[in-house]
N, CA, C and O atoms as a printed pandas DataFrame, in Angstrom:
     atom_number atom_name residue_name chain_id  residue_number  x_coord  y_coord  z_coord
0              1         N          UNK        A               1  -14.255  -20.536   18.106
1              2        CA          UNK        A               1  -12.958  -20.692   17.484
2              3         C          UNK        A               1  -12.876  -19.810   16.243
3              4         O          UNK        A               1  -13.764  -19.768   15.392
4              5         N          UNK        A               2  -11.586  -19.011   16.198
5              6        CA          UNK        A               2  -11.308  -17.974   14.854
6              7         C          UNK        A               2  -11.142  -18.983   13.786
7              8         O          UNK        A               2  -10.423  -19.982   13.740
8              9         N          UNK        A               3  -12.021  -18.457   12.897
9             10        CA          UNK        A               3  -11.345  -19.113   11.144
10            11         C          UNK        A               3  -10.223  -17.832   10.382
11            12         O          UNK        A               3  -10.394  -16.773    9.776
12            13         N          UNK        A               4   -8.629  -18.948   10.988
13            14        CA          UNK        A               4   -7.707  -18.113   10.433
14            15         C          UNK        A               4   -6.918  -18.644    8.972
15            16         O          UNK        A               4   -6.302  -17.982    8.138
16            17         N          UNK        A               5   -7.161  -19.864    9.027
17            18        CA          UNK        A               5   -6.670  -20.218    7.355
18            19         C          UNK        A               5   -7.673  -20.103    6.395
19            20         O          UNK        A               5   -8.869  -19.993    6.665
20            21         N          UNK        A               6   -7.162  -20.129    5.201
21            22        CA          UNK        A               6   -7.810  -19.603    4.228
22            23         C          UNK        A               6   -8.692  -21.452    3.609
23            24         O          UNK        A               6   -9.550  -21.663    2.751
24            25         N          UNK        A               7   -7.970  -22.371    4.508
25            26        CA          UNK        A               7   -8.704  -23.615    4.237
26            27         C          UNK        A               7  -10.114  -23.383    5.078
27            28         O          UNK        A               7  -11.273  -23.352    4.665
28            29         N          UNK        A               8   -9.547  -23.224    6.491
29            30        CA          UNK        A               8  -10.903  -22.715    7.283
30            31         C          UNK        A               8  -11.961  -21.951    6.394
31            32         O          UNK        A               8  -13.118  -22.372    6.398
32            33         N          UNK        A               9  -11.573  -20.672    5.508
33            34        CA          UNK        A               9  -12.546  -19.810    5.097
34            35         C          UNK        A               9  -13.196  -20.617    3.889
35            36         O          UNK        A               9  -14.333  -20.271    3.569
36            37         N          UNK        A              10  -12.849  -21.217    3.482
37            38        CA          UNK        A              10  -13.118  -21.893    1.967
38            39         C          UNK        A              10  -14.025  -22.967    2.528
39            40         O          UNK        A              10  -15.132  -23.040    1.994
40            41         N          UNK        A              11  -13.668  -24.092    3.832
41            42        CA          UNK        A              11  -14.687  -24.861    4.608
42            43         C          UNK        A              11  -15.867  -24.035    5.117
43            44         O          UNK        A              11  -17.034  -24.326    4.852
44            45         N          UNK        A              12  -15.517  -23.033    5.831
45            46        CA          UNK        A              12  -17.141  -22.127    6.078
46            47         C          UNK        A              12  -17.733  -21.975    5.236
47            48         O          UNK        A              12  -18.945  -22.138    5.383
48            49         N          UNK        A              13  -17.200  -21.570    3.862
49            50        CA          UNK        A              13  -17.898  -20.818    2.751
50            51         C          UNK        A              13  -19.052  -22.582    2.060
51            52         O          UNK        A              13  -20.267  -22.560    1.861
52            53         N          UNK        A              14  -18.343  -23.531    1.912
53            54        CA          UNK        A              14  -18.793  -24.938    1.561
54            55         C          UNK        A              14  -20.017  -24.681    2.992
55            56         O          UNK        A              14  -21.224  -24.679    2.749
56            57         N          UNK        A              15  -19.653  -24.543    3.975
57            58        CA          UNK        A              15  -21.059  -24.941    4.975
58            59         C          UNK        A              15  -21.793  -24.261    4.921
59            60         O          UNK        A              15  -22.832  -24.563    5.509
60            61         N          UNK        A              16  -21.754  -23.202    4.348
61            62        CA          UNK        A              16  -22.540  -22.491    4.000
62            63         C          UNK        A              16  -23.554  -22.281    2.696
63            64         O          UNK        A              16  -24.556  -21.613    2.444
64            65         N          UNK        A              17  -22.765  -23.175    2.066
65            66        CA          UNK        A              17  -23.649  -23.409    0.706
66            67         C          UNK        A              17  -23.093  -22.138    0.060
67            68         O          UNK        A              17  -23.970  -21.920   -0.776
68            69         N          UNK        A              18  -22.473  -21.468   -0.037
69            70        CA          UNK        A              18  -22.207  -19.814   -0.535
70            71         C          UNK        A              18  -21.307  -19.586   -1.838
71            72         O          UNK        A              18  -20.161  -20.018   -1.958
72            73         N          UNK        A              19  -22.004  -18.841   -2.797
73            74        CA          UNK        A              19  -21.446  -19.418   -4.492
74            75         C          UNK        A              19  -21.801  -17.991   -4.557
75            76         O          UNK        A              19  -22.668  -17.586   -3.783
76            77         N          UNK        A              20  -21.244  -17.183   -5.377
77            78        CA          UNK        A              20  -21.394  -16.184   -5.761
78            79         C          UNK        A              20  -21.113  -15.596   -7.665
79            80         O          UNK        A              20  -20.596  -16.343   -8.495
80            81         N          UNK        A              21  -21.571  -14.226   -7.971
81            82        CA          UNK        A              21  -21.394  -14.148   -9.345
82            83         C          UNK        A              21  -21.056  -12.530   -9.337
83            84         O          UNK        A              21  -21.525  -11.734   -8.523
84            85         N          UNK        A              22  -20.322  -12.269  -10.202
85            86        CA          UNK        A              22  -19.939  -10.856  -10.329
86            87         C          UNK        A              22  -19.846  -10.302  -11.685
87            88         O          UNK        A              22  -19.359  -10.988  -12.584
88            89         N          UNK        A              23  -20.269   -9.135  -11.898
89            90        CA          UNK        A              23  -20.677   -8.123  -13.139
90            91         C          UNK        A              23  -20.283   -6.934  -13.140
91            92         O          UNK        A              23  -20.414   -6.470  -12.008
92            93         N          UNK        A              24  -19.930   -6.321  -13.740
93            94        CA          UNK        A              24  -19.528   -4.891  -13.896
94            95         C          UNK        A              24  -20.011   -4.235  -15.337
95            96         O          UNK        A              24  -19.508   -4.648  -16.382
96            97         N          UNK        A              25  -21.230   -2.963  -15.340
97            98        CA          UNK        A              25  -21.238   -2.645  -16.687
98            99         C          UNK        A              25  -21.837   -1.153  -16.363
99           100         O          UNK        A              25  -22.861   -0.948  -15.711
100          101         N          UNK        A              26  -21.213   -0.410  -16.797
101          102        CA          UNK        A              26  -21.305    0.901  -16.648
102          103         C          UNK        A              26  -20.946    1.610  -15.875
103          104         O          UNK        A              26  -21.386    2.754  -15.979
104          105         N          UNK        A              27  -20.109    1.356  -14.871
105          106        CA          UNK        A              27  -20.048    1.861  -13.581
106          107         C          UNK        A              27  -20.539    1.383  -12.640
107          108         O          UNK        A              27  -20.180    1.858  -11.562
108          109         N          UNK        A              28  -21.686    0.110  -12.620
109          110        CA          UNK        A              28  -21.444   -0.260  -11.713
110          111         C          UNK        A              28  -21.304   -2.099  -11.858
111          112         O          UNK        A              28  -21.384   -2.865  -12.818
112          113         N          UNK        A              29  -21.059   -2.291  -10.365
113          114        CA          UNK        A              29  -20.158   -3.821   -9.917
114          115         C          UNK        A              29  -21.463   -3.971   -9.099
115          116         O          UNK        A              29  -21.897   -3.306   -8.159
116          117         N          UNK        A              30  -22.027   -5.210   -9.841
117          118        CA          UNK        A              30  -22.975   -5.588   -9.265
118          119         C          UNK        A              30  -22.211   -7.682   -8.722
119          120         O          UNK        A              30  -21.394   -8.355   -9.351
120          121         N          UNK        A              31  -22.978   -8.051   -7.360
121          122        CA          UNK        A              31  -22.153   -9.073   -7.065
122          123         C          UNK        A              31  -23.663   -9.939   -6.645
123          124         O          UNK        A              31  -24.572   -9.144   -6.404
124          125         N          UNK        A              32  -23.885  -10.755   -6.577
125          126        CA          UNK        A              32  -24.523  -11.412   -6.409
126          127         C          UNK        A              32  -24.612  -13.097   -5.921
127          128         O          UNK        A              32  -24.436  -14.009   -6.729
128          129         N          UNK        A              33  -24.997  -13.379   -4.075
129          130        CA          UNK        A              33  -24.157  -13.908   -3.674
130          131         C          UNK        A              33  -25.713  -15.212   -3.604
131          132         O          UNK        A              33  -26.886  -14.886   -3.783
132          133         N          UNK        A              34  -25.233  -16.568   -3.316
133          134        CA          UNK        A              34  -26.494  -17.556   -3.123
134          135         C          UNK        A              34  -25.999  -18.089   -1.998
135          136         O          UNK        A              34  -24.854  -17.868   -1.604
136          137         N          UNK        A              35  -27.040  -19.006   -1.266
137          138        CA          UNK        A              35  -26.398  -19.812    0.207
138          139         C          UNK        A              35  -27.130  -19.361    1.057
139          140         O          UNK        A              35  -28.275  -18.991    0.799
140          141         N          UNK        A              36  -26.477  -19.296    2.508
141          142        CA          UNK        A              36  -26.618  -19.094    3.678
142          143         C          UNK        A              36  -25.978  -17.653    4.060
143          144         O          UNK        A              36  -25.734  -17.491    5.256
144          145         N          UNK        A              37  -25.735  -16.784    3.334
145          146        CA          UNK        A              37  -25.057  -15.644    3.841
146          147         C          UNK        A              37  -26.463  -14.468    4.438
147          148         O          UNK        A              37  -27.671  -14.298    4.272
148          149         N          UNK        A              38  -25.231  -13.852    5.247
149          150        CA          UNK        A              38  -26.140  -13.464    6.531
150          151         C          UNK        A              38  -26.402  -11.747    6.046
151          152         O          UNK        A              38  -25.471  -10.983    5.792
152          153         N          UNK        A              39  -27.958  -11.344    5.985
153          154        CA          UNK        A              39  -28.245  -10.067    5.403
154          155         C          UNK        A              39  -27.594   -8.874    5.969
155          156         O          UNK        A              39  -27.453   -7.785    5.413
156          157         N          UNK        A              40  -27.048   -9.376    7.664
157          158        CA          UNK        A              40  -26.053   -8.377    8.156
158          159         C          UNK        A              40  -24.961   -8.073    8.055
159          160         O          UNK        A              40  -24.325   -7.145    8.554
160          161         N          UNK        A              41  -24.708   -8.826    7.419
161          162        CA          UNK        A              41  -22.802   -9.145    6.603
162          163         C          UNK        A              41  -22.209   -7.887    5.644
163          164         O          UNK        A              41  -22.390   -7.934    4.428
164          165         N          UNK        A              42  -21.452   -6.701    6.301
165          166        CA          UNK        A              42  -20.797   -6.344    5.093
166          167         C          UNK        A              42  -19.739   -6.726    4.802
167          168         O          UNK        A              42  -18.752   -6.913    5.513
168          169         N          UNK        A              43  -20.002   -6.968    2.916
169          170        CA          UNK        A              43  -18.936   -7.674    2.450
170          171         C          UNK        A              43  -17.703   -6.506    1.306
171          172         O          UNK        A              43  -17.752   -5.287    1.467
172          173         N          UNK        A              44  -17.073   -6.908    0.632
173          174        CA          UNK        A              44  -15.884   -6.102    0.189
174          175         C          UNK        A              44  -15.430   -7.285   -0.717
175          176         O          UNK        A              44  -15.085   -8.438   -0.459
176          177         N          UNK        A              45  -15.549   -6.616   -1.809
177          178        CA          UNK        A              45  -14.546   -7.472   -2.994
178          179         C          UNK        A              45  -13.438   -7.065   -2.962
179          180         O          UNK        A              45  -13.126   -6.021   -2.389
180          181         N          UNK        A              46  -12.542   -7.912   -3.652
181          182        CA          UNK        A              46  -10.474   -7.345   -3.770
182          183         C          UNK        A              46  -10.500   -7.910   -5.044
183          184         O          UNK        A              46  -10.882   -9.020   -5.413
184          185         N          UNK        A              47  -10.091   -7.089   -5.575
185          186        CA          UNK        A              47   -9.421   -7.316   -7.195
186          187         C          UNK        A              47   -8.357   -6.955   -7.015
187          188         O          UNK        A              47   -7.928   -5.847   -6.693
188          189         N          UNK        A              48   -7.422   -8.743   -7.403
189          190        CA          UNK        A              48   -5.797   -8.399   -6.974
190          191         C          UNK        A              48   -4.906   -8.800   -8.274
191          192         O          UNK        A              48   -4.616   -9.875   -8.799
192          193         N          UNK        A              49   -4.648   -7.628   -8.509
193          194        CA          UNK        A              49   -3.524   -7.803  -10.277
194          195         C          UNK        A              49   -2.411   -8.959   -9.773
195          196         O          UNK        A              49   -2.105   -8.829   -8.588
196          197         N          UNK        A              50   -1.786  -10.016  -10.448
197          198        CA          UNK        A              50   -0.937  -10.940   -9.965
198          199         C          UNK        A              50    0.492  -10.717   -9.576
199          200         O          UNK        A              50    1.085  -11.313   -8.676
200          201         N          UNK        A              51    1.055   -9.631  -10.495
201          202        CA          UNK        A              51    2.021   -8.489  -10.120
202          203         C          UNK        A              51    2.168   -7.091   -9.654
203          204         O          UNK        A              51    3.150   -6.694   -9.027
204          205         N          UNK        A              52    1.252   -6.432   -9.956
205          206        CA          UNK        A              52    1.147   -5.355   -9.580
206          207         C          UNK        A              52    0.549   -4.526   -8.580
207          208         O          UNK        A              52   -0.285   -3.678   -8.899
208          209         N          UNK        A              53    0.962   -4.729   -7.214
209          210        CA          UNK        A              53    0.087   -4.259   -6.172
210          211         C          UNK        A              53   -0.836   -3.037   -6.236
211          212         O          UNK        A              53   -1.999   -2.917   -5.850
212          213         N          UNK        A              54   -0.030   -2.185   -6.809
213          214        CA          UNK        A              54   -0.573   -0.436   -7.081
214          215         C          UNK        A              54   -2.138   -0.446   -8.078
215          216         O          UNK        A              54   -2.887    0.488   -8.365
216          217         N          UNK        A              55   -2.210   -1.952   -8.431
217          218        CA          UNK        A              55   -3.570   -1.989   -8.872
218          219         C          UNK        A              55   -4.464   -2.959   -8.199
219          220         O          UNK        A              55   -5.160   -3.540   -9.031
220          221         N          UNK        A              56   -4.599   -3.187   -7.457
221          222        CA          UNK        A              56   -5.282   -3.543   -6.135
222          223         C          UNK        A              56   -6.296   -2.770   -6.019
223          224         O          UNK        A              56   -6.201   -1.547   -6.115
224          225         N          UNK        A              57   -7.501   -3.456   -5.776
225          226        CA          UNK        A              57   -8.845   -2.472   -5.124
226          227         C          UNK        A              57   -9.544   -3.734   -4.195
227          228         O          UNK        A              57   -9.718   -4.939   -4.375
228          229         N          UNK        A              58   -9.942   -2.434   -2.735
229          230        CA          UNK        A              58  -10.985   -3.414   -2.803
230          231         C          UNK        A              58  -11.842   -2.452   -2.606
231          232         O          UNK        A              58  -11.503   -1.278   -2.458
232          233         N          UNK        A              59  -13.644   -3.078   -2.576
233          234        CA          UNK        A              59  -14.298   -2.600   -3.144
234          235         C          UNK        A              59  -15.849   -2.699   -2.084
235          236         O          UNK        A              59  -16.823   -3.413   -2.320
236          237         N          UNK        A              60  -15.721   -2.017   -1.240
237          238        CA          UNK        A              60  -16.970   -1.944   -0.044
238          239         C          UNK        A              60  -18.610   -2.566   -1.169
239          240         O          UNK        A              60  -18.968   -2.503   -2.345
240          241         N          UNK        A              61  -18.983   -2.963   -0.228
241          242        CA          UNK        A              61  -20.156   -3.527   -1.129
242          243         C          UNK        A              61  -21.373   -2.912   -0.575
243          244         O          UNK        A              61  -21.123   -2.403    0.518
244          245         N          UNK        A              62  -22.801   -2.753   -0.994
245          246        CA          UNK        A              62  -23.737   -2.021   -0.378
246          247         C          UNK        A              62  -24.872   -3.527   -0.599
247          248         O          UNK        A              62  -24.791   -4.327   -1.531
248          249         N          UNK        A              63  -25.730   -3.567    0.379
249          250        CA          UNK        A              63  -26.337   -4.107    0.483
250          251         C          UNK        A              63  -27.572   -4.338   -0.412
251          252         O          UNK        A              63  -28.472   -3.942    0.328
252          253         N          UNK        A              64  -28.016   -4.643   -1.280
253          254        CA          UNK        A              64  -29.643   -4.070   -2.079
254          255         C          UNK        A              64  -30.426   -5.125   -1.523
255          256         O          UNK        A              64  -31.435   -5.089   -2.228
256          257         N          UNK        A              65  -30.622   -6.268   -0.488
257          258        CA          UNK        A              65  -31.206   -7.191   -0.323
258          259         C          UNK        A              65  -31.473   -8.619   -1.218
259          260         O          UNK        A              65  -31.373   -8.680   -2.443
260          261         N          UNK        A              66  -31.735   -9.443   -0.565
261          262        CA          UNK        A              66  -31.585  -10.516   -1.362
262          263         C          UNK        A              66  -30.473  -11.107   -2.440
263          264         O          UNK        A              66  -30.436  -11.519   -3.600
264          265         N          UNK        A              67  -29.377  -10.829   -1.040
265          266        CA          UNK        A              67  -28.770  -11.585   -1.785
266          267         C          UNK        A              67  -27.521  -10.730   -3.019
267          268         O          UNK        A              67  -26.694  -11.388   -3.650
268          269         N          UNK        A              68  -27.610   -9.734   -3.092
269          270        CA          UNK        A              68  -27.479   -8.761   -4.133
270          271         C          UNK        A              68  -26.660   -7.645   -3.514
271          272         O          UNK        A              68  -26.942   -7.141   -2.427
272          273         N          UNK        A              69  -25.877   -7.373   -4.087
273          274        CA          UNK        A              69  -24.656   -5.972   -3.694
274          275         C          UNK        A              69  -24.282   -5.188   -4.627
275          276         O          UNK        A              69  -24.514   -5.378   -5.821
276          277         N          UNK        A              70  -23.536   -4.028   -4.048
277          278        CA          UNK        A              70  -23.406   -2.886   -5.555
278          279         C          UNK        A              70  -22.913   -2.102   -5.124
279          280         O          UNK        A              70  -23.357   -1.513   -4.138
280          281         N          UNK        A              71  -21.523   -1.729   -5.856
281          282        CA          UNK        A              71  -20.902   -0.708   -5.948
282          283         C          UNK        A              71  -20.602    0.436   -7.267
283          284         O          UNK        A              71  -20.421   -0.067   -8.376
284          285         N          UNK        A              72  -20.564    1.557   -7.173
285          286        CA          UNK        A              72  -20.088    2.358   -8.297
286          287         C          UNK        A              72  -19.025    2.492   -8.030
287          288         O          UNK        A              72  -18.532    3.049   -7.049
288          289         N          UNK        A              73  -18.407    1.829   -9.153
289          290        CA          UNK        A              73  -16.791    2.307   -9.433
290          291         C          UNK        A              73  -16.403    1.839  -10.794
291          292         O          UNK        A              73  -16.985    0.919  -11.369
292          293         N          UNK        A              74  -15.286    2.582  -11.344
293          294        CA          UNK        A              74  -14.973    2.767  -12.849
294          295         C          UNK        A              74  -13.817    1.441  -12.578
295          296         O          UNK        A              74  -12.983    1.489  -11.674
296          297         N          UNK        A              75  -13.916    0.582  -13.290
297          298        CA          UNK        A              75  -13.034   -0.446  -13.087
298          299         C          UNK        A              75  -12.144   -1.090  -15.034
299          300         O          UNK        A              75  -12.592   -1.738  -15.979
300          301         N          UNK        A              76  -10.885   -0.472  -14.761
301          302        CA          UNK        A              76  -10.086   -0.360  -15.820
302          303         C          UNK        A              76   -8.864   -1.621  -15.989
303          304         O          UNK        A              76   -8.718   -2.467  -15.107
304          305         N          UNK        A              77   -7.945   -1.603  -17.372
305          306        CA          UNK        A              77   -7.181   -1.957  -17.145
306          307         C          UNK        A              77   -7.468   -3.426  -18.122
307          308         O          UNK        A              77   -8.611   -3.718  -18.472
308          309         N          UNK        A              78   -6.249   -4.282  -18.493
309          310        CA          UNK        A              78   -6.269   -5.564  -19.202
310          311         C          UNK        A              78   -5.667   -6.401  -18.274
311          312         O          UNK        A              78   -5.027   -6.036  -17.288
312          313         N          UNK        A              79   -5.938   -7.745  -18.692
313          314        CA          UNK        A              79   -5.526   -9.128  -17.957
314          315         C          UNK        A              79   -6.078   -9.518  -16.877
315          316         O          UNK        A              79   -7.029   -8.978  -16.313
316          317         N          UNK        A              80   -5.539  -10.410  -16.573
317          318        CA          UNK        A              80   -6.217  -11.230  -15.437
318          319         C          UNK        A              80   -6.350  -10.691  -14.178
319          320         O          UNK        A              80   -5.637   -9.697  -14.041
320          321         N          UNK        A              81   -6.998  -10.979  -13.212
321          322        CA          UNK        A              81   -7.210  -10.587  -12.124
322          323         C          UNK        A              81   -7.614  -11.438  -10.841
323          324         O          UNK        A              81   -8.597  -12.104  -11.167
324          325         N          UNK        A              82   -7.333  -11.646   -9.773
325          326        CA          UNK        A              82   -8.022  -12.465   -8.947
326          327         C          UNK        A              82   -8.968  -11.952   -7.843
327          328         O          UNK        A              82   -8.624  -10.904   -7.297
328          329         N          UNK        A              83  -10.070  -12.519   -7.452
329          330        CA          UNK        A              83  -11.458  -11.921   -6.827
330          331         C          UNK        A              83  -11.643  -12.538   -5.931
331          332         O          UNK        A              83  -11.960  -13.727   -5.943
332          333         N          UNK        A              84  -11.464  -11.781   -4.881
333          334        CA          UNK        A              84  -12.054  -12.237   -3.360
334          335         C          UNK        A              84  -13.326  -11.593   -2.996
335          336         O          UNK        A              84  -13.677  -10.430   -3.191
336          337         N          UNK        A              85  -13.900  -12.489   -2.477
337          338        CA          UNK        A              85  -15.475  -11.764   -1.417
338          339         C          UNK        A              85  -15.009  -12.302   -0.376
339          340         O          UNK        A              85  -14.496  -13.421   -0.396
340          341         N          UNK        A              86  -15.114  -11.622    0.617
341          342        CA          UNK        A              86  -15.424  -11.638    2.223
342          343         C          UNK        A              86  -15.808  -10.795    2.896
343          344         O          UNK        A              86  -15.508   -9.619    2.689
344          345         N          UNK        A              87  -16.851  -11.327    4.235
345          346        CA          UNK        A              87  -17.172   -9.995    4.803
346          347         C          UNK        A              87  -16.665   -9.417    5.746
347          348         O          UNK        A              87  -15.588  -10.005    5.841
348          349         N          UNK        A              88  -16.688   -8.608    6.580
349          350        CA          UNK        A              88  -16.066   -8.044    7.506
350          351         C          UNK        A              88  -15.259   -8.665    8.209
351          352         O          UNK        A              88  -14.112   -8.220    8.253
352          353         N          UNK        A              89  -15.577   -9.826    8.944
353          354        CA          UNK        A              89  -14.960  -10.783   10.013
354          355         C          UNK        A              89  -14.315  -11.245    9.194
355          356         O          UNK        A              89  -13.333  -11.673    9.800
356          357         N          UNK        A              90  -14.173  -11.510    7.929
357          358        CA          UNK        A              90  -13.461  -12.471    7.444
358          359         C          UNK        A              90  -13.358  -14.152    7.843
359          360         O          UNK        A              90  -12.306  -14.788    7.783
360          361         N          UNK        A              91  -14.671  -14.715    8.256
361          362        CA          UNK        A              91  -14.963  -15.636    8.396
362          363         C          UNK        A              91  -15.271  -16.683    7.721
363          364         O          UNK        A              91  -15.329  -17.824    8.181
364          365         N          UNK        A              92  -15.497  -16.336    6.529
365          366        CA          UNK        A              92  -15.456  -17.261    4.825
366          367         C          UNK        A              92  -14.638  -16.529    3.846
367          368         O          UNK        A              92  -14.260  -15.363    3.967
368          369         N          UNK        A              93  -14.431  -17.223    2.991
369          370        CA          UNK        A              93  -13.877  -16.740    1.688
370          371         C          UNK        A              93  -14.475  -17.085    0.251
371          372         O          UNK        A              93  -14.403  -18.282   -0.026
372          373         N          UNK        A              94  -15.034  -16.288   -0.685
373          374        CA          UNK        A              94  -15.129  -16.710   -2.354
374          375         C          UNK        A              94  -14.023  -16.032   -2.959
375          376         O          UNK        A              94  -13.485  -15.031   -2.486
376          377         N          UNK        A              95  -13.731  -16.557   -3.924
377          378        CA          UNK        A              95  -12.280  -16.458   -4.402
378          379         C          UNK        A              95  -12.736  -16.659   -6.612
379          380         O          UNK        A              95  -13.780  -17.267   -6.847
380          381         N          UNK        A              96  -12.205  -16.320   -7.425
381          382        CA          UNK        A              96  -12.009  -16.677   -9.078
382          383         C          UNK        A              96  -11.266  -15.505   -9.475
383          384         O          UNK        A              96  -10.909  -14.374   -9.142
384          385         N          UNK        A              97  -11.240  -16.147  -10.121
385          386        CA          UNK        A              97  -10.326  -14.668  -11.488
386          387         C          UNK        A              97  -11.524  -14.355  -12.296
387          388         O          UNK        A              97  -12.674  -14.745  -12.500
388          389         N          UNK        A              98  -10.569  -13.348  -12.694
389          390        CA          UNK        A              98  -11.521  -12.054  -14.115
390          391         C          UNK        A              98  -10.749  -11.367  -14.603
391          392         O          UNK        A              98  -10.103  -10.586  -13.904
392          393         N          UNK        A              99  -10.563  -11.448  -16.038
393          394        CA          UNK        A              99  -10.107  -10.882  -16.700
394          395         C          UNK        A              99  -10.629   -9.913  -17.448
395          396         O          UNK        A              99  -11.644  -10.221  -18.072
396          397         N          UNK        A             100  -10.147   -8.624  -17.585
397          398        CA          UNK        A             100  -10.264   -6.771  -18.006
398          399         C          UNK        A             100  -10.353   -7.310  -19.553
399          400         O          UNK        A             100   -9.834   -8.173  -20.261
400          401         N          UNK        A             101  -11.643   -5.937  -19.664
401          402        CA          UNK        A             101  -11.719   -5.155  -19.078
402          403         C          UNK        A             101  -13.268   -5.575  -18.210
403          404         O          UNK        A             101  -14.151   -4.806  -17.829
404          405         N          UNK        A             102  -13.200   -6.773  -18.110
405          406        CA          UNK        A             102  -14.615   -6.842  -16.676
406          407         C          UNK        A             102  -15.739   -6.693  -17.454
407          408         O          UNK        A             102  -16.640   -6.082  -16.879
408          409         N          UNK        A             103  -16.045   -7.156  -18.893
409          410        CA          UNK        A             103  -17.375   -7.337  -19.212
410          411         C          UNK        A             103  -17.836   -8.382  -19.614
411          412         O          UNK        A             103  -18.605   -8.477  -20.571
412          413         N          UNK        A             104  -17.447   -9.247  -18.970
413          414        CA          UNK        A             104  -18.090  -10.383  -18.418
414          415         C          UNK        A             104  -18.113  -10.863  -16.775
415          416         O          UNK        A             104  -17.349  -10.613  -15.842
416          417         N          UNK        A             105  -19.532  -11.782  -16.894
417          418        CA          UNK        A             105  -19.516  -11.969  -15.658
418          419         C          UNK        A             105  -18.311  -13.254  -15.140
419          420         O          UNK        A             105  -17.677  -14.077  -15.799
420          421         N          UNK        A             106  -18.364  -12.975  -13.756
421          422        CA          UNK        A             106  -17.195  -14.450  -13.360
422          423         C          UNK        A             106  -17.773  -14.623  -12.075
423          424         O          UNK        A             106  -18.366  -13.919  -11.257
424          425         N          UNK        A             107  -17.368  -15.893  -12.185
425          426        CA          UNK        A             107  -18.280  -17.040  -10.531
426          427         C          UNK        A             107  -17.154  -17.274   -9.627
427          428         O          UNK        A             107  -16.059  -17.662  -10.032
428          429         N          UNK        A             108  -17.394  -17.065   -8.553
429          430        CA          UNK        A             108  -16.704  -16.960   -6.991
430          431         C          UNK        A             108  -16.964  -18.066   -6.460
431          432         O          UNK        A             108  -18.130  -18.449   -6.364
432          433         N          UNK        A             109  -15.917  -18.795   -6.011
433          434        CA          UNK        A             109  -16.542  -20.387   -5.626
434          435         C          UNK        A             109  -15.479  -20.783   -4.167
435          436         O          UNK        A             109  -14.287  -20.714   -4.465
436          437         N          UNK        A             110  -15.704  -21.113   -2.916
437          438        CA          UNK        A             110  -15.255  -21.232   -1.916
438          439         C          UNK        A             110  -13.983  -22.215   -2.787
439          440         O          UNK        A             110  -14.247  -22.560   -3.938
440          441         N          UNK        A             111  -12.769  -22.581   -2.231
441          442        CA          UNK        A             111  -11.823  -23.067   -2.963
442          443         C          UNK        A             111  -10.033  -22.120   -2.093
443          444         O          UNK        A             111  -10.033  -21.027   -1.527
444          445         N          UNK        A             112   -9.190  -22.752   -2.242
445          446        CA          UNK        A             112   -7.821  -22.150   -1.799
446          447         C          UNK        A             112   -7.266  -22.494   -3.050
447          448         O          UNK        A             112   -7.530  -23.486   -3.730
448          449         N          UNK        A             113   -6.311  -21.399   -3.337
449          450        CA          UNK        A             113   -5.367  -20.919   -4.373
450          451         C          UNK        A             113   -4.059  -20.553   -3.718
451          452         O          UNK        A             113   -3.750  -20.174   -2.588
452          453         N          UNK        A             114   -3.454  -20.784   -4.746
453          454        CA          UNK        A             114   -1.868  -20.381   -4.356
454          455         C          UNK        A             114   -1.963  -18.819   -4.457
455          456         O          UNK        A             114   -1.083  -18.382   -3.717
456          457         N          UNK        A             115   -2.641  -17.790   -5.045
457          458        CA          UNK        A             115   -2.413  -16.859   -4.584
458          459         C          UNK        A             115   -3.344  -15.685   -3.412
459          460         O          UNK        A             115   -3.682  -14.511   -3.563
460          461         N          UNK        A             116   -3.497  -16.500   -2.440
461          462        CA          UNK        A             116   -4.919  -15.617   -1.623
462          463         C          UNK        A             116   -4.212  -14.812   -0.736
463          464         O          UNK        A             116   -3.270  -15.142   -0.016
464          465         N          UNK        A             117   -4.883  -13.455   -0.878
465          466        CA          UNK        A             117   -4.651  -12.430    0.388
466          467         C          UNK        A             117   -4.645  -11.981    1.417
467          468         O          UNK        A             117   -4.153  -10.868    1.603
């Protein structure tokens, strides 16, 4: 059976035990995921501005093992932001906000929001 609601993805992500944390400092976006997630999984962050589509990214993730992902990219801009992880299938969802300019870390926690993508 497809997990097509975003309740579905937020229940997989809970059965999975799957909590995640995200960082950005220098260029790079380091993500760092705990649980049951699967080492074959590529995943992709979305950083989604609440108004402004044209600042939208998402953000291919590279694997470093254990648990651990990383991208280089210059990540700009003020205010809030909302953060999705999922991987390819889109079979779970982690979801929080972060607010610019992204030097601090913020925790991804399975959960539905009024604004998911």
């Amino acid at each position: 059976m497809a997990v097509t609601t975003l309740s579905d993805k937020a229940a997989e992500a809970r059965r999975l035990g799957l909590a995640a944390r995200a960082g950005w400092q220098t260029g790079v976006l380091r993500v760092t995921v705990t649980g049951q997630v699967d080492a074959r999984d590529s995943l992709s962050l979305q950083i989604v501005h609440p108004t402004q589509d044209q600042l939208d990214k998402t953000i291919p993730l590279t694997a470093l093992g254990q648990g651990t992902y990383e991208a280089r990219i210059e990540l700009t801009g003020q205010g809030k932001r909302h953060v999705i992880l999922e991987p390819a299938d889109q079979r779970w969802r982690l979801q929080g906000d972060w607010h610019a300019p992204f030097n601090e870390e913020t925790s991804l926690h399975a959960g539905t929001t009024p604004h998911g993508a």
